[in-house]
matplotlib code that plots the C-alpha trace (Angstrom):
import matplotlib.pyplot as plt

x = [87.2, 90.3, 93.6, 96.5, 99.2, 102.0, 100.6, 100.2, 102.8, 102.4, 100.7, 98.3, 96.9, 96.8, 94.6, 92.3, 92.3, 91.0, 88.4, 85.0, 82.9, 81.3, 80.7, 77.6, 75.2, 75.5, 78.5, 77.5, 77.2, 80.6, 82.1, 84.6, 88.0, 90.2, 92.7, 91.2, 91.9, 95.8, 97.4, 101.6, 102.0, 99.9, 102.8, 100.7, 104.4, 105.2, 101.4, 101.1, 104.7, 103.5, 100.5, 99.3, 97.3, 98.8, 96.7, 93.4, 94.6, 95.4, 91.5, 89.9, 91.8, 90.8, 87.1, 87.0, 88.7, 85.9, 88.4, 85.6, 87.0, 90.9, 89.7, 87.9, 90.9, 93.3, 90.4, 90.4, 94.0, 93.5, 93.1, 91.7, 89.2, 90.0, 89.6, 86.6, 85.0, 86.4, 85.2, 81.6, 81.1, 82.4, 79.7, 77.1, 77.7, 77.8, 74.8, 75.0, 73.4, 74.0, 77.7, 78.4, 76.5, 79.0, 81.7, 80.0, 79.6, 83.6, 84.3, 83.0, 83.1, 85.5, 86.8, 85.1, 81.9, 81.5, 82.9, 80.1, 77.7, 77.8, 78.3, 75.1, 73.4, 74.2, 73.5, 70.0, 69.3, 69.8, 68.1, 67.9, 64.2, 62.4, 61.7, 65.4, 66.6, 70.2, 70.6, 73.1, 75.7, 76.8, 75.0, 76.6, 73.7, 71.0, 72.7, 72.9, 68.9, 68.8, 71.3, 69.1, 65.7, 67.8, 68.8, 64.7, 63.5, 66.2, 65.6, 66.0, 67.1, 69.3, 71.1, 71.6, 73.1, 75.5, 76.7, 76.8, 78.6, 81.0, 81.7, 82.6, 84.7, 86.4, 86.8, 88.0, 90.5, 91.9, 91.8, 93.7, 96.5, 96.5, 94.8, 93.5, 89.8, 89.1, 91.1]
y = [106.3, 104.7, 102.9, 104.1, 103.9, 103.6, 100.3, 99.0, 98.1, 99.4, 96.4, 96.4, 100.3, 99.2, 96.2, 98.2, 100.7, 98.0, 96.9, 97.0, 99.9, 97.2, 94.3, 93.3, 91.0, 87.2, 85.3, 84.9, 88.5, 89.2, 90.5, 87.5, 88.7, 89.3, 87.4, 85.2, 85.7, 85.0, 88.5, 88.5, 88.4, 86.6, 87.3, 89.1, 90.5, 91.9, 93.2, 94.7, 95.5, 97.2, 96.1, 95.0, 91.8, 90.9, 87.7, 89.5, 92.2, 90.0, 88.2, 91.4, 92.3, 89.1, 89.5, 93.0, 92.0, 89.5, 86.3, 84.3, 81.1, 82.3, 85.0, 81.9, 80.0, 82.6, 83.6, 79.5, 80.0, 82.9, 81.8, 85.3, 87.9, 89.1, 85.9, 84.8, 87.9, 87.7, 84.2, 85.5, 88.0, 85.5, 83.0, 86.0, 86.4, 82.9, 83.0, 80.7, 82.3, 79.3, 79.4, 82.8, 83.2, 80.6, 82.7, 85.9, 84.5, 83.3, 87.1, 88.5, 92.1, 93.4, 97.3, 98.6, 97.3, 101.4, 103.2, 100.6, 101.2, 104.8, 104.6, 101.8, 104.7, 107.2, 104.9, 103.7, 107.8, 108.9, 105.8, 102.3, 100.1, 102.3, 99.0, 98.1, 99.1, 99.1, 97.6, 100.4, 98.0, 96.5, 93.4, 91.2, 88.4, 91.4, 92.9, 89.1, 88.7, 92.2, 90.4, 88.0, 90.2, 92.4, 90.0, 89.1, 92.7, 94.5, 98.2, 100.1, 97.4, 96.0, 99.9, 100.3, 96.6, 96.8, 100.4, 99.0, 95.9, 98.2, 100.5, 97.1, 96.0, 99.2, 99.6, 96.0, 96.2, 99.3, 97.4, 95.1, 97.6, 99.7, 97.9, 101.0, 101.4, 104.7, 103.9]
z = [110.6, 109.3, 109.9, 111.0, 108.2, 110.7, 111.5, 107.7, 105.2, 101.6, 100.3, 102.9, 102.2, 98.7, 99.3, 101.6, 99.0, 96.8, 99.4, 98.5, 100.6, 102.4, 103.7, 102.9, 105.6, 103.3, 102.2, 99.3, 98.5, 99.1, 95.7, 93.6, 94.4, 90.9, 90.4, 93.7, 97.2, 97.0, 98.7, 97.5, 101.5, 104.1, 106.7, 109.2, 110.7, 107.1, 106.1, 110.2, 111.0, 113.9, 115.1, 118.2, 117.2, 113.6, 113.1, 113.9, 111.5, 109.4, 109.7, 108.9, 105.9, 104.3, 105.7, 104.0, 100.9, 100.3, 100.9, 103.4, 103.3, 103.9, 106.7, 108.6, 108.6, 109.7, 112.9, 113.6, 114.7, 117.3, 120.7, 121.8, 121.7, 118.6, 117.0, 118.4, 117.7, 114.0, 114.2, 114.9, 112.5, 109.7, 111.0, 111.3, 107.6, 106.5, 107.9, 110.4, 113.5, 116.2, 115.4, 115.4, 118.6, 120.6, 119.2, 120.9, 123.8, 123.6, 123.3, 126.4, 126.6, 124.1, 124.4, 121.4, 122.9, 124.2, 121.3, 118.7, 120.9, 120.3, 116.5, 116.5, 118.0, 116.1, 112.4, 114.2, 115.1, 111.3, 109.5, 112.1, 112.4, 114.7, 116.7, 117.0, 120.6, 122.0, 125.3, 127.7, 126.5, 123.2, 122.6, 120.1, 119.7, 119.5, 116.3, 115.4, 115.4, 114.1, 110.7, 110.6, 110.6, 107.6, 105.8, 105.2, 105.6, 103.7, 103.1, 105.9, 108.6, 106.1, 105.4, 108.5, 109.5, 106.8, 108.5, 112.0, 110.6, 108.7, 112.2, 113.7, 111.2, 111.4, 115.0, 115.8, 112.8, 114.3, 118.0, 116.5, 114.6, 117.7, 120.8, 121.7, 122.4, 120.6, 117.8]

ax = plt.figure().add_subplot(projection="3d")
ax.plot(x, y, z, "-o")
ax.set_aspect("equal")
plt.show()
């Protein structure tokens, strides 16, 4: 699964490119940032000529480049679905699990509830807790207790949060490029 390149400027492949492979459950395991978390170009319009939902794009980026801080203010300033539900995955890996519950709640259902849903499956299928169980719905403040029960557990619970968190990134960034469900 990846992003469009219509819907990316140059500079924005190459910073994905640079991306770490993932994002991992803490803050404070995201990896320092060379050189910091300054991008040449924080204009969403210029990094996302074509996107749908540039700010959220522009959220995610950040989040995956390891820039925290920088993502969380850029997701204060959307006054949508996208940004509250970038605003709860940055509090989910802060950790702090009240906060990015009210943010989840904010969100309501969002499309790419089915389409994660179906990729949470298929991660839990191959390598998931064998006592972790998906509702017939995506349930954001289930995966939230299930971060929080990886983050203490690690091994196998932690794997496969990280690769549920990772399909979510993915498919919201692309909802937010594209605005297309299975994108």
């Amino acid at each position: 699964m990846t992003s469009s390149p219509q819907f990316l400027s140059s500079e924005a492949e190459q910073l994905l490119a640079s991306a770490p492979a993932s994002l991992p459950l803490t803050k404070t395991l995201l990896p320092a940032r060379p050189g910091g978390c300054r991008i040449q170009n924080q204009d969403p319009a210029l990094l996302f000529p074509h996107a749908k939902h540039q700010h959220g794009a522009l959220a995610g980026l950040l989040l995956r480049l390891g820039c925290w801080s920088e993502s969380h203010s850029v997701a204060q300033t959307i006054h949508s679905a996208e940004g509250s539900y970038w605003h709860g995955i940055l509090h989910r890996i802060e950790p702090d699990t009240a906060n990015a519950a009210y943010w989840f709640r904010r969100v309501g259902r969002h499309e790419i509830f089915p389409r994660l849903l179906q990729r949470a499956q298929e991660i839990l299928e191959k390598h998931g807790p064998r006592h972790w169980r998906l509702k017939n719905a995506w349930d954001p403040l289930l995966f939230l207790d299930w971060c929080e029960e990886a983050r203490v557990h690690r091994g196998e619970a932690e794997a496969a949060a990280i690769e549920i968190q990772m399909s979510e990134w993915q498919l919201l960034f692309n909802w937010c490029l594209t605005a297309e469900p299975g994108s």
